[in-house]
C-alpha positions as CSV (number, residue, x, y, z in Angstrom):
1,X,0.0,0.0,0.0
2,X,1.2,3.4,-1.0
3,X,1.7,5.9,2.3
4,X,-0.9,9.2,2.1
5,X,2.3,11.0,2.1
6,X,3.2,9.2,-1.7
7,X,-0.1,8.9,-2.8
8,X,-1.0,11.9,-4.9
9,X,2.5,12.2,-7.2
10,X,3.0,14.6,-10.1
11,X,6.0,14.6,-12.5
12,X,6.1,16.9,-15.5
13,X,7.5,15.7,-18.9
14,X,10.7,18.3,-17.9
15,X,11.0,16.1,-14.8
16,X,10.4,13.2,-16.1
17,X,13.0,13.3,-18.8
18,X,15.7,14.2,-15.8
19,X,14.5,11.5,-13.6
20,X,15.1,9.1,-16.8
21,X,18.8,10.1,-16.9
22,X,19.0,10.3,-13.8
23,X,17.7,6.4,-13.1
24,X,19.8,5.2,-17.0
25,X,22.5,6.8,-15.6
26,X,22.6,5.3,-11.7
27,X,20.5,2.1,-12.5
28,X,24.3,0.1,-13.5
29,X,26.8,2.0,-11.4
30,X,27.4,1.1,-7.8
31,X,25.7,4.4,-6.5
32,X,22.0,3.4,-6.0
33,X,19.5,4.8,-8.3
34,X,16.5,4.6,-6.2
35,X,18.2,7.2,-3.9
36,X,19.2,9.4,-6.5
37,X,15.9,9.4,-7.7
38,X,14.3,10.5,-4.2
39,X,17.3,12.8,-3.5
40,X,17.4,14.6,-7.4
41,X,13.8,15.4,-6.6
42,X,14.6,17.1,-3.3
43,X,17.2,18.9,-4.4
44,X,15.5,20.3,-6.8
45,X,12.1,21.1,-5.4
46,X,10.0,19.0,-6.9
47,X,7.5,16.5,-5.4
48,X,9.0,12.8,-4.5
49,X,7.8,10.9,-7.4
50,X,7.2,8.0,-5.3
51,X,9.0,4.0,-5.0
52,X,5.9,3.0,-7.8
53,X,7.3,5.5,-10.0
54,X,10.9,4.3,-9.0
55,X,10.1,0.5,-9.5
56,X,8.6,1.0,-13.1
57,X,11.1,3.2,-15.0
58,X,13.5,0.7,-13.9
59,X,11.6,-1.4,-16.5
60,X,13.4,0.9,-19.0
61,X,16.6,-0.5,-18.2
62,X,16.3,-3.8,-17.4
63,X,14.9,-3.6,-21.3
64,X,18.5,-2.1,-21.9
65,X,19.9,-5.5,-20.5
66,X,17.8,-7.4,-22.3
67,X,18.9,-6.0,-25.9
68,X,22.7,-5.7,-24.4
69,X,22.7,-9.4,-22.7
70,X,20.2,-10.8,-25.8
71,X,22.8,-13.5,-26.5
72,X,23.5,-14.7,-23.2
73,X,20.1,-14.3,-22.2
74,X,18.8,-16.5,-25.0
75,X,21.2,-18.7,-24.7
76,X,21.2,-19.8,-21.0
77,X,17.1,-19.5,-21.5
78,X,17.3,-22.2,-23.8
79,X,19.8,-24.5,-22.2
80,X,18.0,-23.9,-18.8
81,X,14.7,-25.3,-20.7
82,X,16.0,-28.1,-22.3
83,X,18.0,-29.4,-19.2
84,X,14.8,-29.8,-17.2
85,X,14.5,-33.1,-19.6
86,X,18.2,-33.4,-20.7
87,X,20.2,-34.6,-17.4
88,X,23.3,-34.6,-19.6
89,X,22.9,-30.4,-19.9
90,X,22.4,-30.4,-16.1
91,X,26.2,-29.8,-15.3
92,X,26.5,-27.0,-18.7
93,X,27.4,-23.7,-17.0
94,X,24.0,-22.2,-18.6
95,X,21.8,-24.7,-17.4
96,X,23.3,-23.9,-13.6
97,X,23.2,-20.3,-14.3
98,X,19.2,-20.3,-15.4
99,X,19.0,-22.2,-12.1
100,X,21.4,-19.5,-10.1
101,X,19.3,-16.8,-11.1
102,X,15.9,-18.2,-10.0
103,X,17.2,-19.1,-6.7
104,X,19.0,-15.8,-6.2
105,X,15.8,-14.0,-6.6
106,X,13.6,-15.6,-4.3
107,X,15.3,-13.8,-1.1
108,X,14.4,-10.2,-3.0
109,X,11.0,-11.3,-3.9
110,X,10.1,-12.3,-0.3
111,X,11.6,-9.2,1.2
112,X,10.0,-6.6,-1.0
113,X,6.7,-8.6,0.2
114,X,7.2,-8.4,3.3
115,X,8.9,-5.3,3.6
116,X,6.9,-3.6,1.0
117,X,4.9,-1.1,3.0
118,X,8.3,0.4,4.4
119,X,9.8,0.2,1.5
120,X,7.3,2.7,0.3
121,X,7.3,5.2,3.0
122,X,9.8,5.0,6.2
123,X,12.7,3.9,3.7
124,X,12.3,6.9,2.1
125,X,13.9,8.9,4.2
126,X,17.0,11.1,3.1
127,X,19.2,10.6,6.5
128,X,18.6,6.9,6.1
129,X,19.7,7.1,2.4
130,X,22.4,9.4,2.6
131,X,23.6,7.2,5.2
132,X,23.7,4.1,3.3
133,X,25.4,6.0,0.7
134,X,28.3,6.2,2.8
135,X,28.3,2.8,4.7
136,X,27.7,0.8,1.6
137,X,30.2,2.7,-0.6
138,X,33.1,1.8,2.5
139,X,31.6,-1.9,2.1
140,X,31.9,-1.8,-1.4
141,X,35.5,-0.6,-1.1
142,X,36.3,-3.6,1.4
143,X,35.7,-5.8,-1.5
144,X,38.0,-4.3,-3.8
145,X,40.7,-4.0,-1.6
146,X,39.9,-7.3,0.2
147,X,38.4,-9.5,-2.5
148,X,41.0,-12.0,-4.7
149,X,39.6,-10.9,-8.1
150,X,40.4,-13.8,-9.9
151,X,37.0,-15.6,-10.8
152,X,35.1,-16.1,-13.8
153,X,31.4,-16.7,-14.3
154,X,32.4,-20.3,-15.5
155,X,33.3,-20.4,-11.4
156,X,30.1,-19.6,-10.2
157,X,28.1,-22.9,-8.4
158,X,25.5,-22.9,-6.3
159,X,26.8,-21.6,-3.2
160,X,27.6,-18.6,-4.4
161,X,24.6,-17.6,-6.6
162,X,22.3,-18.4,-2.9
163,X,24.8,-15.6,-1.4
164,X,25.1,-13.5,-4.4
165,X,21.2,-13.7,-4.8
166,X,21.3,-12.7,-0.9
167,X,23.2,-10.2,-1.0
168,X,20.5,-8.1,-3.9
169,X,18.3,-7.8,-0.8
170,X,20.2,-5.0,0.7
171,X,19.0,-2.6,-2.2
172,X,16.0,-2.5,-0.7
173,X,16.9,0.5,1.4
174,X,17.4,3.1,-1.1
175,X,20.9,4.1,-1.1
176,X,22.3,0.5,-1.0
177,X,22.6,0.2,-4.7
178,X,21.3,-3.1,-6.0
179,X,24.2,-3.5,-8.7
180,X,26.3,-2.3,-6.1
181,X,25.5,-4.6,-3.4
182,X,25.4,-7.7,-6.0
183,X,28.8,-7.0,-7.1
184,X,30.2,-6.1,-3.8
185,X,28.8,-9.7,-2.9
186,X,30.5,-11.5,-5.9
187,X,33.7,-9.6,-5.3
188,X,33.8,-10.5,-1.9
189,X,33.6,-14.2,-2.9
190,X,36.4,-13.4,-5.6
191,X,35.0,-13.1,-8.0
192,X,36.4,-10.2,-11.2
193,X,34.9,-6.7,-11.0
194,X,33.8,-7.6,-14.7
195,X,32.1,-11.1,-13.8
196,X,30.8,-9.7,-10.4
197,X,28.9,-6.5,-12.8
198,X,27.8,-9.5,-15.6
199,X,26.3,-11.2,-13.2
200,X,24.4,-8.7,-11.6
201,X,23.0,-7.7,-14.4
202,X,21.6,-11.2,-15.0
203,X,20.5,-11.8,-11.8
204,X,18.6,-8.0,-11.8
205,X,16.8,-9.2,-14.6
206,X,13.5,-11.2,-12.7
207,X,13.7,-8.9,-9.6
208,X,13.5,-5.6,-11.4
209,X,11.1,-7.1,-14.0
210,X,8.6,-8.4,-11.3
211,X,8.8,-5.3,-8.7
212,X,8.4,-3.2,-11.9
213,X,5.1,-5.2,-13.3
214,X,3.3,-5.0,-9.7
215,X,3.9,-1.6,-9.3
216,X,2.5,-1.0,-13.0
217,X,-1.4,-1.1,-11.2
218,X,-0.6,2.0,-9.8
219,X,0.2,4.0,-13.0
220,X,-2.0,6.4,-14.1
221,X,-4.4,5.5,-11.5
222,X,-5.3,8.7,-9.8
223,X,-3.4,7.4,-6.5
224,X,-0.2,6.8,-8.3
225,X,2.6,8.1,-10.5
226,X,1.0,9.7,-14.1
227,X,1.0,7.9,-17.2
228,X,2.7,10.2,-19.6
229,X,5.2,11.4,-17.2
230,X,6.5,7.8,-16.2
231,X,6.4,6.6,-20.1
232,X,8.6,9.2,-20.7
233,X,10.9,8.3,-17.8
234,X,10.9,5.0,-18.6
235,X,12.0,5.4,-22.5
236,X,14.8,7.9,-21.6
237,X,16.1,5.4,-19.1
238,X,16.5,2.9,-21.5
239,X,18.2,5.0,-23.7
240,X,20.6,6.0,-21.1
241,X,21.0,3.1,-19.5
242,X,22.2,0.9,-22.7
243,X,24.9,3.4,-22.9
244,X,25.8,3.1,-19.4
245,X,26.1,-0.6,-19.1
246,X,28.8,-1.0,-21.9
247,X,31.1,2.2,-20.4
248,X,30.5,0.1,-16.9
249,X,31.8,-3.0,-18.3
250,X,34.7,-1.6,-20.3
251,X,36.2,0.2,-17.5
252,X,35.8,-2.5,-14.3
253,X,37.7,-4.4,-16.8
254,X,40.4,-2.0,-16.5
255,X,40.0,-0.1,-13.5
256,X,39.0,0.2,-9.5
257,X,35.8,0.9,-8.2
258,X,37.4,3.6,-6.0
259,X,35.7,6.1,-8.0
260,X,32.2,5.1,-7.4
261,X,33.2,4.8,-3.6
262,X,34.8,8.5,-3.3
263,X,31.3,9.3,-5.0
264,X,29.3,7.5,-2.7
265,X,31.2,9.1,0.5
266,X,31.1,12.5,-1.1
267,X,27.3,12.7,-1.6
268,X,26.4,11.0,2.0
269,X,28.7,13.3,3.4
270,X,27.2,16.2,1.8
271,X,23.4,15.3,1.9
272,X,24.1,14.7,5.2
273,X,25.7,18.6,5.7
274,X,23.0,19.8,4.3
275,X,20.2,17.7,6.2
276,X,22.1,18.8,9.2
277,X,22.1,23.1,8.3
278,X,18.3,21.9,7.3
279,X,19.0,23.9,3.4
280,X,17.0,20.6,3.0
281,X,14.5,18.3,5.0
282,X,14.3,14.5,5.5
């Protein structure tokens, strides 16, 4: 149920075409894009869109991963299918990795259920998500100073999908980042920056797809985000967000994610400033 305090949002095609780079943009980097887009919002004046608004623009770039990944995707689809009657295929990496990805979103699933009325309304709180900016980003950098770095996705087994797949619960709380937290997780277990990003954007796929399809009721509805507003938000996130998946990939293959944790420190820190001098409000 959407809070009284979320339930009458408005967002302007101006706004909505910011919020749409906003959430291409932050969607694939380890920076949470659910906070930005409460904090982009507030910084600018405008009313809080809302997490139904959040949860179905994402459906613009999980559609980005779905053209990007559209080999891979078909590929372990079709292995996955034909290994439910073909034990031989079982032990193929696709086959496990249909399976992986499944499992791994169970844990999300439930919590969003559970947790959905929160999510919603207390979660949206700006001291709780700049904090999480800051305390996630230092997590994230314990896994690239900490973590071996040496795995592929040919390494993954069970074990570590279940605590991969765990670990996309923390994105919950806005500020967490979902990519973030999934490749933290797979870095953690040792996994390459570029396998631990490939992965998680796999395993995003049936979370982001089914939180953005429930929330869809509320679109348009009077109670909930507007139609033409969040259709525009949604295409320009897709367009964005294709282009930010490949510059992702290409430079964890290359480089640190130092850069996304300075970020991440940097904004909590200043949010936080400014929460404090109250230039802003909670």
């Amino acid at each position: 149920m959407v809070s009284e305090a979320l339930s009458w949002p408005t967002v302007n095609v101006f706004e909505a075409v910011v919020l749409g780079i906003v959430q291409g943009l932050t969607e694939f980097l380890p920076i949470s894009s659910s906070a930005h887009l409460l904090i982009v919002p507030k910084l600018a004046g405008w009313e809080d869109p809302g997490a139904a608004f959040t949860a179905v623009i994402q459906l613009g770039t999980m559609l980005a991963v779905l053209i990007f990944f559209w080999r891979d995707i078909l590929r372990i689809t079709a292995v996955w299918l034909r290994s439910l009657t073909d034990k031989e295929l079982r032990a193929h990496l696709d086959a496990r990795m249909g399976w992986y990805i499944i499992l791994g979103t169970i844990p999300i699933s439930v919590a969003g259920l559970l947790f959905s009325d929160a999510i919603e309304g207390p979660a949206r709180n700006l001291w709780l998500n700049s904090a999480m900016l800051i305390v996630f980003g230092l997590i994230l950098l314990g896994a690239e100073q900490f973590g071996r770095k040496a795995k592929q996705l040919s390494d993954l087994g069970l074990k570590d999908g279940l605590i991969i797949g765990a670990w996309q619960m923390l994105p919950l709380i806005p500020g967490a980042s979902r990519s973030g937290s999934t490749m933290t997780g797979a870095m953690f277990l040792g996994y390459t920056r570029e396998a631990a990003a490939r992965y998680s954007f796999l395993l995003s796929i049936p979370a982001v797809v089914l939180s953005g399809v429930y929330e869809m009721r509320h679109v348009g509805d009077g109670g909930g985000p507007p139609l033409v507003g969040t259709a525009v938000a949604t295409i320009v996130s897709f367009v964005v967000g294709y282009a930010s998946i490949a510059w992702l990939l290409k430079w964890v293959a290359k480089n640190s994610v130092n850069i996304f944790v300075i970020y991440r420190v940097f904004a909590g820190t200043l949010l936080l400033t400014l929460l404090g001098l109250g230039v802003i409000t909670a």
